[in-house]
N, C-alpha and C positions, 0 to 999 in steps of 0.2 A: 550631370543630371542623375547618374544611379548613384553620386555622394549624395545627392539632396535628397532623394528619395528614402535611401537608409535613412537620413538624418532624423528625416519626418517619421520615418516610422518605428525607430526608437525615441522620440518622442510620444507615440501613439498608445505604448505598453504594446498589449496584446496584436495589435495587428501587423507587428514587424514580423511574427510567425507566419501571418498569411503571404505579407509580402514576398516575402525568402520561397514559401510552397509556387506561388506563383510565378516568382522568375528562373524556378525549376524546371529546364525544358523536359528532362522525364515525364512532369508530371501531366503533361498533355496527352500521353500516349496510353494510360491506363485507365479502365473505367470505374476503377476505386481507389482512393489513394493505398489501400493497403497492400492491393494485389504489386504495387511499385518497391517494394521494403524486398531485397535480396538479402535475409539477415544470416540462418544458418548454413553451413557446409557441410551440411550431414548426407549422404546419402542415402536417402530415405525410400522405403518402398510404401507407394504413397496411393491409398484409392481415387484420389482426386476430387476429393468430395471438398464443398469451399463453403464457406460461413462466415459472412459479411456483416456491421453493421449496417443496414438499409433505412430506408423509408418505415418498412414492414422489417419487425427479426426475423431471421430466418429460424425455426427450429428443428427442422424437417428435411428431409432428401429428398429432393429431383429426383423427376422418373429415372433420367438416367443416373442416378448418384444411388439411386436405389437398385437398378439391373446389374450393379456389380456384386460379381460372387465372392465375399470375403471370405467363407470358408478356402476357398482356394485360391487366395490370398495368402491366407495364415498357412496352408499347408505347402505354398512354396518356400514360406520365407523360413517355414518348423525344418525341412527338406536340406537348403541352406545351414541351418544353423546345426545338424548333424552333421553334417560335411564336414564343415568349415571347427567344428568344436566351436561355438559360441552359443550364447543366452541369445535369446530376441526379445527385444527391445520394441515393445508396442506402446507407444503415443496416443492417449485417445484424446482428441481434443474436443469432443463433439458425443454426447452417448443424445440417440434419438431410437428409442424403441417404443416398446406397446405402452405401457405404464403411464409413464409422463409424456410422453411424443415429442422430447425433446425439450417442454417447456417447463422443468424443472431449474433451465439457467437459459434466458434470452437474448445475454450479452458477454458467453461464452466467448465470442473471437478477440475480447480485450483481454481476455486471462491467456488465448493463445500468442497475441505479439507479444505480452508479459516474458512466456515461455522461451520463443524463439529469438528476443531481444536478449533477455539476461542469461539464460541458461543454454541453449542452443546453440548461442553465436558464443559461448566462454571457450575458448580454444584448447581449454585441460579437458574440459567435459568435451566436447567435439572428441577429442584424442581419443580419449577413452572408447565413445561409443563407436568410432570407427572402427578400432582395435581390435573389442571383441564381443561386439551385440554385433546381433542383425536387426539395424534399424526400420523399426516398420509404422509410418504414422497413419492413423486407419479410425475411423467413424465408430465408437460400437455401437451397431445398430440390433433390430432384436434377435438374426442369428446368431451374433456376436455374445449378445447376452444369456442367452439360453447356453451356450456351447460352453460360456466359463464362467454363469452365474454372477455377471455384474449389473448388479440394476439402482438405479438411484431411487431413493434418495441414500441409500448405506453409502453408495460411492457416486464422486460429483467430479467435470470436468476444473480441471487438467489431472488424467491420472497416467500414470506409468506402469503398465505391467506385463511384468516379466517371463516369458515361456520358457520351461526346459524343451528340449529338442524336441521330447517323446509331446510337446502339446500340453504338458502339465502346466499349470499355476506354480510359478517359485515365490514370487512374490507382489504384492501390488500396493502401490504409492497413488493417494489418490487425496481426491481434494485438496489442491496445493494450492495455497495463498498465502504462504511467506515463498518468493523466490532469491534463491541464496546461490550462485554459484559453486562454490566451497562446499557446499553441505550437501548437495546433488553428487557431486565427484565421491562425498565421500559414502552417499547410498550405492553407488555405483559401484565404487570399493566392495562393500560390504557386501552386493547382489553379488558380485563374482566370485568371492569367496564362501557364499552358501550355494553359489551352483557349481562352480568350477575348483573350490580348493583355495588352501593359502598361497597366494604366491611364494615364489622361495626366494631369497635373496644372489648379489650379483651379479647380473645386469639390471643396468640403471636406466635405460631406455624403457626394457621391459617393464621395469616396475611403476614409469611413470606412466606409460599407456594404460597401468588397471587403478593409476588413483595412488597406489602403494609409496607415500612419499616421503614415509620413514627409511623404506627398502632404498631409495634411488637418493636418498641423504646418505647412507652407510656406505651406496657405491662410487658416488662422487667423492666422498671424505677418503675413500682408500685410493683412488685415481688423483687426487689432488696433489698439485706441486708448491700449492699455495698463492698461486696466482691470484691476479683480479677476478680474472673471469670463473674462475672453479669457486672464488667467495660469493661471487655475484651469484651462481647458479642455488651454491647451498642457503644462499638468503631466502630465493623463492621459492625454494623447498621449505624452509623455515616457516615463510609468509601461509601456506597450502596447509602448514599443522597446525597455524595459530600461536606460534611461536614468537610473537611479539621481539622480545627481549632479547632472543637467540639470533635471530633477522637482524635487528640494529645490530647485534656485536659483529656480526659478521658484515656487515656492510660498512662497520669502522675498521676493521681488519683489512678489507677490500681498497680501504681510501688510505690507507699508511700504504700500502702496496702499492698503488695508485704514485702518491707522493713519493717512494723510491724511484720510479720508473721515468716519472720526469724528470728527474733529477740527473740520474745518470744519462739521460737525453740532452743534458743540459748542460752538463758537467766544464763542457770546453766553450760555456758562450758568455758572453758579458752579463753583467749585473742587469742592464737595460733590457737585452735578449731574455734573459731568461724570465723576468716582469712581464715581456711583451708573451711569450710564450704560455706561459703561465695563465696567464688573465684569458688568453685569446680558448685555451683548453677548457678552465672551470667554465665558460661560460657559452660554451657549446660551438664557439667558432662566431667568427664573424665573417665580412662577405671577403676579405682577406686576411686569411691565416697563415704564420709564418711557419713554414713547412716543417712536418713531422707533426702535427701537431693535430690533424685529423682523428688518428685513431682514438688518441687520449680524448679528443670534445666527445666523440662518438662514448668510451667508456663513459666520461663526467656526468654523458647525460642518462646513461643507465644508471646511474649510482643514484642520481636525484631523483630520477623516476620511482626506481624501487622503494625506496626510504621511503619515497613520498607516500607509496601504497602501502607500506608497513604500517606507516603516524597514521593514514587515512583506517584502517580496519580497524586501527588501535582506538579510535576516538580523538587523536589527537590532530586536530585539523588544524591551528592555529602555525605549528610546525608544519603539517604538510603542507601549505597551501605552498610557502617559498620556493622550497623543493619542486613541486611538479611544475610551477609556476616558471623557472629554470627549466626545467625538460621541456615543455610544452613549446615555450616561446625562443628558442635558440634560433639560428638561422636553419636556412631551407635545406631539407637533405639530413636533418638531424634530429629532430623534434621529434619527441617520442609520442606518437598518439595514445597510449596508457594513461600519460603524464596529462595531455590535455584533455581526453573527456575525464577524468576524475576531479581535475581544478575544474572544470563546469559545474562539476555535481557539487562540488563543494560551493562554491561558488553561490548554487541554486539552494543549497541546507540554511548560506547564513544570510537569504531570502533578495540575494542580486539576480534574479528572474531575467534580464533584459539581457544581461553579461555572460548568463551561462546560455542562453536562447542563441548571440551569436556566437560565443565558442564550437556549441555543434552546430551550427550551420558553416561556420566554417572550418570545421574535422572531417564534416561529412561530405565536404568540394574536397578538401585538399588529399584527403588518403580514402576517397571513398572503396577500397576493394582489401581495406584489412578490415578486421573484426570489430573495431573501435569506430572505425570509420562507418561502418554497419549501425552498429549500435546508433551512433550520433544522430544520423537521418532519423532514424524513428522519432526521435525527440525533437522535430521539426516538422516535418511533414501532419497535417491534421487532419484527424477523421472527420464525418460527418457530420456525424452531432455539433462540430466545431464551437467548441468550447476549450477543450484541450488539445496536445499532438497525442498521436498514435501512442507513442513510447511510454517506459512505466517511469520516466523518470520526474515528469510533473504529476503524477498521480500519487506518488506515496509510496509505491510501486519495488521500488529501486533501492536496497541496503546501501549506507558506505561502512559499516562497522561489523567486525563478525558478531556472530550467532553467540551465544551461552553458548558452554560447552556442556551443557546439560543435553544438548541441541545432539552431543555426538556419541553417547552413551547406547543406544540401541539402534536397530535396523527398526524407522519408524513407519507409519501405515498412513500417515497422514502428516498434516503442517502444525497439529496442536499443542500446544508445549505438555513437553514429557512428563510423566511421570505425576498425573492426576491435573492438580492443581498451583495455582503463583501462590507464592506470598503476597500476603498486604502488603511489605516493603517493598517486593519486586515488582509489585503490578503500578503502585504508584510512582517507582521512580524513573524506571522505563517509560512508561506513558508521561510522564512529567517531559524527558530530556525528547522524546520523542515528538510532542506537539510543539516540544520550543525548534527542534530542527525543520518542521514542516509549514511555520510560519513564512508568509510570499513576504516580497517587497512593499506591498500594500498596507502591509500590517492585517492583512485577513488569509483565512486559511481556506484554499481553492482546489484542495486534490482531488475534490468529490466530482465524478461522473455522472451525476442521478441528472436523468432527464426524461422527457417523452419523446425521445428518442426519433427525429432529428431534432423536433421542435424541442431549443434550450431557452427560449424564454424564462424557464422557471429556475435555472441552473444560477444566475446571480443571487436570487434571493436562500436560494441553496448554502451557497458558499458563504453567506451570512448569517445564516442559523447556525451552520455548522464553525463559524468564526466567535459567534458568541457563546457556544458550548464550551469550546476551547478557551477562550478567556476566565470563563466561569469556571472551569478544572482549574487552572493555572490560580488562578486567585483565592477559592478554596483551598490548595495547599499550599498555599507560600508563606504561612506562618508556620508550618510544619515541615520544612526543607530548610539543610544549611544555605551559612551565607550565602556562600559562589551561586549556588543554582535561584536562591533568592533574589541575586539581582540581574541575574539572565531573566527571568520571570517579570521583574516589576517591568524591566527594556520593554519584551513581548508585550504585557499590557500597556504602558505607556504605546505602544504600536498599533497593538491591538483595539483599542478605544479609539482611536482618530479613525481606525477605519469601519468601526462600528456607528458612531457622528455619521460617518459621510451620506447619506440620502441619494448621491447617485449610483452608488452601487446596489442599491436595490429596486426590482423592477416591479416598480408597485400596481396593482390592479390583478398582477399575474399569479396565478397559484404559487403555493408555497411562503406567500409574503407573509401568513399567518405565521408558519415556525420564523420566518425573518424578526418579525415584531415581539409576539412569545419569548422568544430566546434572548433578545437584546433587554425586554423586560426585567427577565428572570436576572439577569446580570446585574444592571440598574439596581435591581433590589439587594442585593451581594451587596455591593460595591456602596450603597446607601448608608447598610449595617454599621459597613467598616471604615465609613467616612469618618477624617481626624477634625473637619471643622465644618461649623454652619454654610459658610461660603462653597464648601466642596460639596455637600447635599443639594445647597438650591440649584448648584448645575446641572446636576441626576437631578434630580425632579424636574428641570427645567425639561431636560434630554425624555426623560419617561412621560411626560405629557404632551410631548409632541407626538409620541408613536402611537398616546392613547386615541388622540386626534385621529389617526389614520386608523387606525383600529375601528372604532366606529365607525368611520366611516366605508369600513368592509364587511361591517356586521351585516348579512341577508335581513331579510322581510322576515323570515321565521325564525331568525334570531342565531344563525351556523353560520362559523367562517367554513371558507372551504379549503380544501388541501387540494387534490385533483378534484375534488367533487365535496357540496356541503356535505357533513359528518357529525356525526357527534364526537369522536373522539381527539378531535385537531380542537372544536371548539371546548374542550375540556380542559385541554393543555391552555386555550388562552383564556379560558377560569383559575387556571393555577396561579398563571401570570400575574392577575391582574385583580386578583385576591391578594397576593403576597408583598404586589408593590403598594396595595392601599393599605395595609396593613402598618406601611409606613408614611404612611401621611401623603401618599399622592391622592390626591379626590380620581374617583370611578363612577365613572357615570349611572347611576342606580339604573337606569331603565336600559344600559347595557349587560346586567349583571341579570336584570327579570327575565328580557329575552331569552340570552343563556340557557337559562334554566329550562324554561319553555322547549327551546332546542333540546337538547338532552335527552328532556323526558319523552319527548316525539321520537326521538330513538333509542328505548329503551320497549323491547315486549315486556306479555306477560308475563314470561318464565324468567325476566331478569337480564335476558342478553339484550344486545345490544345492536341495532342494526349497521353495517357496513356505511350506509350512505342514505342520507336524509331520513325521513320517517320510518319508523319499523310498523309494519301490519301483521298482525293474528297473535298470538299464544308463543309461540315459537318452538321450536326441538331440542330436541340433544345434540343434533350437528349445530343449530343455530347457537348455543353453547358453545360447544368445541370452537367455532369460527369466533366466538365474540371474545373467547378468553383474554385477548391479547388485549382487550379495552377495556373489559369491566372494572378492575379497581380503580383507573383511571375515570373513568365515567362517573361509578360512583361515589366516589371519593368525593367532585367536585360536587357533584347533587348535596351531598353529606355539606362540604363547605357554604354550599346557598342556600341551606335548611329546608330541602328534599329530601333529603334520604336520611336512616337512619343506623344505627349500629348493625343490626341484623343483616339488610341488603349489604352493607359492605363487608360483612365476616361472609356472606354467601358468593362474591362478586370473589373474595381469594381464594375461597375452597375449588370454586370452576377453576383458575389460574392454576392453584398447584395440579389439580387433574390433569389437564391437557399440556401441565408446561413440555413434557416428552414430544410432544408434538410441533410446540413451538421450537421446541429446541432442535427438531429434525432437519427444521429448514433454514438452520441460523444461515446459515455460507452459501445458500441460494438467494437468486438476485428474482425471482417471481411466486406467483402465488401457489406454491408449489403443493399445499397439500388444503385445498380447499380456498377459504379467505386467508388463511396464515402463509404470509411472507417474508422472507430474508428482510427485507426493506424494514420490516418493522418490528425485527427483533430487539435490538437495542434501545426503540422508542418504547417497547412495552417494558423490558425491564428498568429504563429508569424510571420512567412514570408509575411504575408498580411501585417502587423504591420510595418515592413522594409520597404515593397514599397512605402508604405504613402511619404516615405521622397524623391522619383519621383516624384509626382505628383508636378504640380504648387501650390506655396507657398499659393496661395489665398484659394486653395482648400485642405490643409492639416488638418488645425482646426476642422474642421468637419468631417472628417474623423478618425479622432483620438478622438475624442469624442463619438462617434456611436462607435468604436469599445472597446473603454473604457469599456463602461456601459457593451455591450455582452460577456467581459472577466469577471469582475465583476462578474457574474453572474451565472459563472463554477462551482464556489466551491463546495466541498465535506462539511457535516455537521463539520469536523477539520478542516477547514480551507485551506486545501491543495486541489492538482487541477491532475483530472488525467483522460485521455480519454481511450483507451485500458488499461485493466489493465496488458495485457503483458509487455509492453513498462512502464509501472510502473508511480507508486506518484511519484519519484525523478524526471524524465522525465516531466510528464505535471505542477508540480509546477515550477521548472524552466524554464519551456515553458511559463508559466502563468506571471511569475514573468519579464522576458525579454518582455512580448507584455506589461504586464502595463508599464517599463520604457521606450519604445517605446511611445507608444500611454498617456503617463502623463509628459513623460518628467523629470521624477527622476532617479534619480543616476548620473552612468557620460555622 
């Protein structure tokens, strides 16, 4: 019966996740699946203060979560860390003070299992912070703020900062949303060397506990006799610098030394023997191994393992996958769990979703009390929103490749790529190779979180807006990418289009289906352009009049679709749509386009803004301004395209936009309304939809327009290369967003 059950439920997709959370007897005994995740080893001095996704977010302290005195807190652990000669190490994973009262980010505790899954539970970084922080993970709440001057929105959860003994500020690491392992260790480095000094070389233990992995490379290379194991160590010393190249040479060093030692093992046995010894070694051992032969499967399977996590950092996955493929799967007692959560992830990049589901469910039975094994549960177990698991590794979440090494050039303050702004080249080919690894087995891209939080109802039709964006990136530059990545692209959209077809993956009636429809529109009309024959058009247009079908039939009484709520500016975006695809010969129903307008203009004041949600009443403000920035050229633009509006209104609708864009852009990496109506959520829909209207305005006044907004996309990146505002709405979401304003506003692709 529990072979049937499995069966059923990897036949089911998504509910074999539930099934595995359910016959998890753990999971009966918690009253949150998250409070169940034992991920980091840190010793941690800890207010106790806890921050759940619920029913209701939490963004606020309990009476009692509030009666704790962190000032004396911090002056035990300052106390401590003069003692002891160490930095302290404060975690904030939670700022709730006067200002925002916490509601600056309302989904905060996914960015903390992020934390404590990838960085936390990394046993280099664990090392280190044991070594020589005094780890303190602790709420700033508004003593906390007042005492060291951190207040949001400048700084946003997950931040890191660093005390000298004396109570001072050394340093602070804040809004973090690339998490990197590697590049934590190597902040970590660098905090100890601007509070504590360089370390000095010659002990090699010592130098790996502060990160120093050049230092504990120089001390193993002078201790070496050449062995397997002294190559194997300086591999993953090698691996830790990003030393690609220097890793493999040493891990071929390691396998000639390897092939000596069985040899001489071997020397006095038959031709047969030594075949049977040999085969029984490389391949990790079988359930009987011919004796002596242990140690060597034990080396074989480190040697696959590591390589494996070399080609894996390296980008080079098609090599890796064998390798750990070999570690993972040897017999029992041997299996490196390295080797097999990384063939998961890999697994899960090139979009076998169901394969790597039960690889960590069964990492996280078999060695649940290592670090890997740690990591793995998260990525099964599922919150409550239950759309996704806990872990970051279906979210987008989750690196397999290093950072730039741009990425290690300074002691940074935040996760933004260094050193201003990307290149065009860089921004488009990272976000290019980046949506092609984040593509599901469905052929649609699902890392996005955005919900009403439990209720995901709206989270299908989500994952399909945000699937047809990505299509629409991808396709857009695939006449302007080499071959190779040319036909990883057309694969994805051949992928991507059947699961944009499918109608049951969208959950129609429910909010959101407008960007569902919109977005699949806007593709359609791409994809129409660039049609090679009459036969391939009448299929899109076949495909775009069916959605126009439903479309109307979600158009309100007053003429607004709705998002959470009717708007004018969700129904603007499906004027874009639906303007763009009649433009090519699909018929639009006129008396959906009159509505429209009617809509619009009912939310549109006197002064030009725009109201939030349905009708707008009075004159309006200056703040009604600053809130509406984020929709006027989007608004008006479509008024302009239904012969509403005119030149004027829309050179006015940008001048509000560039005023308050500081504003908007304060709350890009927040996931709420953080400074009035302007949200994280809807950063990336105003910049590309700003990007569109450009091409309203008068031809004289485009050029510059698109040049100014150039440079402030430019400028978004994440320290990988990818682009991402809320991180509910996810990396797949604002790279694709990112990627659409640059060929907007550059004029690449089609």
């Amino acid at each position: 019966m529990r072979f049937l059950s499995i069966a059923i439920c990897v036949v089911c997709g998504p509910l074999f996740l539930q099934a595995v959370l359910h016959a998890h007897p753990q999971q009966r005994t918690v009253s949150h699946p998250a409070e169940g995740l034992e991920l980091d080893q840190i010793p941690w001095v800890d207010d106790g203060a806890q921050f759940l996704d619920r029913k209701r977010f939490k963004t606020s302290l309990t009476r009692k979560e509030r009666a704790v005195d962190r000032n004396a807190l911090v002056d035990t652990v300052l106390r401590r860390a003069k003692e002891e000669g160490r930095i302290v190490l404060w975690y904030v994973p939670k700022f709730s003070e006067s200002t925002k009262r916490g509601r600056q980010m309302i989904r905060a505790p996914v960015l903390d299992i992020a934390m404590r899954q990838l960085i936390w539970c990394d046993e280099a970084v664990a090392n280190i912070v044991r070594s020589h922080f005094v780890p303190l993970r602790m709420v700033c709440d508004e003593t906390m703020s007042k005492r060291f001057s951190l207040r949001p929105l400048k700084v946003l959860e997950p931040s890191l900062v660093f005390l000298r003994a004396d109570g001072s500020v050394l340093h602070v690491l804040h809004t973090i949303r690339t998490f990197d392992a590697n590049w934590i260790a190597h902040v970590l480095r660098d905090v100890l060397r601007l509070g504590l000094g360089k370390a000095k070389s010659g002990d090699g233990p010592l130098a790996i506990s502060r990160g120093e992995w050049q230092l504990a490379l120089d001390a193993e290379q002078r201790a070496s006799q050449g062995d397997m194991e002294s190559l194997l160590r300086q591999a993953v010393l090698k691996r830790r610098m990003r030393d690609g190249v220097g890793a493999l040479n040493l891990i071929a060093k390691a396998r000639k030394s390897w092939d000596r030692a069985v040899a001489d093992s071997t020397k006095d046995s038959s031709q047969r023997k030594k075949r049977s010894f040999l085969r029984a070694a490389k391949s990790g051992g079988g359930r009987f191994m011919p004796t002596g032969t242990r140690k060597f499967a034990i080396l074989a399977n480190a040697l696959n393992a590591e390589q494996g996590l070399i080609l894996t950092r390296m980008g080079r996955f098609s090599e890796a996958i064998p390798l750990l493929r070999a570690a993972a799967d040897a017999s029992l007692g041997k299996r490196r769990p390295e080797a097999h959560y990384f063939l998961a992830l890999l697994r899960l990049r090139q979009g076998h979703e169901m394969e790597a589901s039960r690889r960590f469910q069964k990492l996280s039975q078999d060695y649940p009390k290592t670090s890997f094994g740690r990591r793995a549960r998260a990525n099964v177990v599922l919150g409550i929103d239950d759309n996704r698991p806990l872990g970051a590794a279906f979210s987008g979440l989750e690196r397999t490749i290093w950072l730039p090494e741009s990425s290690y050039t300074h002691l940074p303050q935040d996760t933004a790529w260094p050193g201003g702004k990307l290149s065009i080249s860089d921004a488009i080919e990272r976000g290019l190779r980046f949506l092609l690894r984040q593509q599901r087995d469905n052929g649609g891209w699902n890392d996005s979180r955005y919900s009403y939080c439990p209720d995901t109802r709206i989270t299908p039709n989500v994952w399909m807006a945000v699937s047809a964006l990505s299509c629409q990136a991808l396709l857009r530059y695939r006449d302007a990418v080499g071959p190779e990545l040319r036909e990883e692209i057309d694969e994805a959209l051949w992928r991507g289009e059947h699961f944009l077809r499918d109608d049951s993956q969208v959950n129609r009636g429910r909010n959101e289906d407008v960007y569902a429809d919109a977005y699949r529109l806007d593709y359609y009309a791409l994809r129409m352009a660039s049609a090679q024959t009459q036969e391939e058009k009448a299929q899109i247009r076949s495909l775009a009049r069916r959605i126009i079908r439903d479309v109307e039939a979600r158009q309100g009484d007053k003429g607004f679709w709705a998002h959470e709520y009717a708007n004018a500016f969700c129904t603007a975006v499906m004027v874009q749509a639906l303007i763009g695809i009649r433009e090519l010969g699909v018929p639009v129903p006129e008396t959906m386009l009159k509505k429209s307008t009617q809509a619009i203009l009912f939310g549109r004041r006197g002064n030009g803004s725009f109201s939030y949600g349905g009708r707008a009443r009075g004159e309006g403000s200056e703040r009604d301004l600053k809130n509406a920035s984020t929709r006027m050229p989007l608004c008006e633009s479509a008024l302009l395209q239904l012969g509403s509006s005119g030149d004027t209104q829309l050179a006015f609708a940008f001048r509000v936009f560039w005023e308050h864009l500081s504003s908007i852009e304060g709350v890009r990496r927040t996931d709420f309304h953080s400074d009035g109506e302007i949200a994280g959520f809807m950063f990336f829909h105003t910049i590309y939809h700003t990007s569109r209207a450009i091409d309203a305005l008068p031809v004289k006044d485009q050029g510059k327009q698109r040049a100014r907004l150039l440079e402030r996309v430019l400028s978004y990146g994440e320290i990988d290369g990818t682009f991402m505002d809320s991180h509910e709405l996810g990396r797949s979401y604002g790279t694709a967003m990112a990627l659409l304003a640059i060929a907007k506003t550059n004029r690449v692709g089609k």
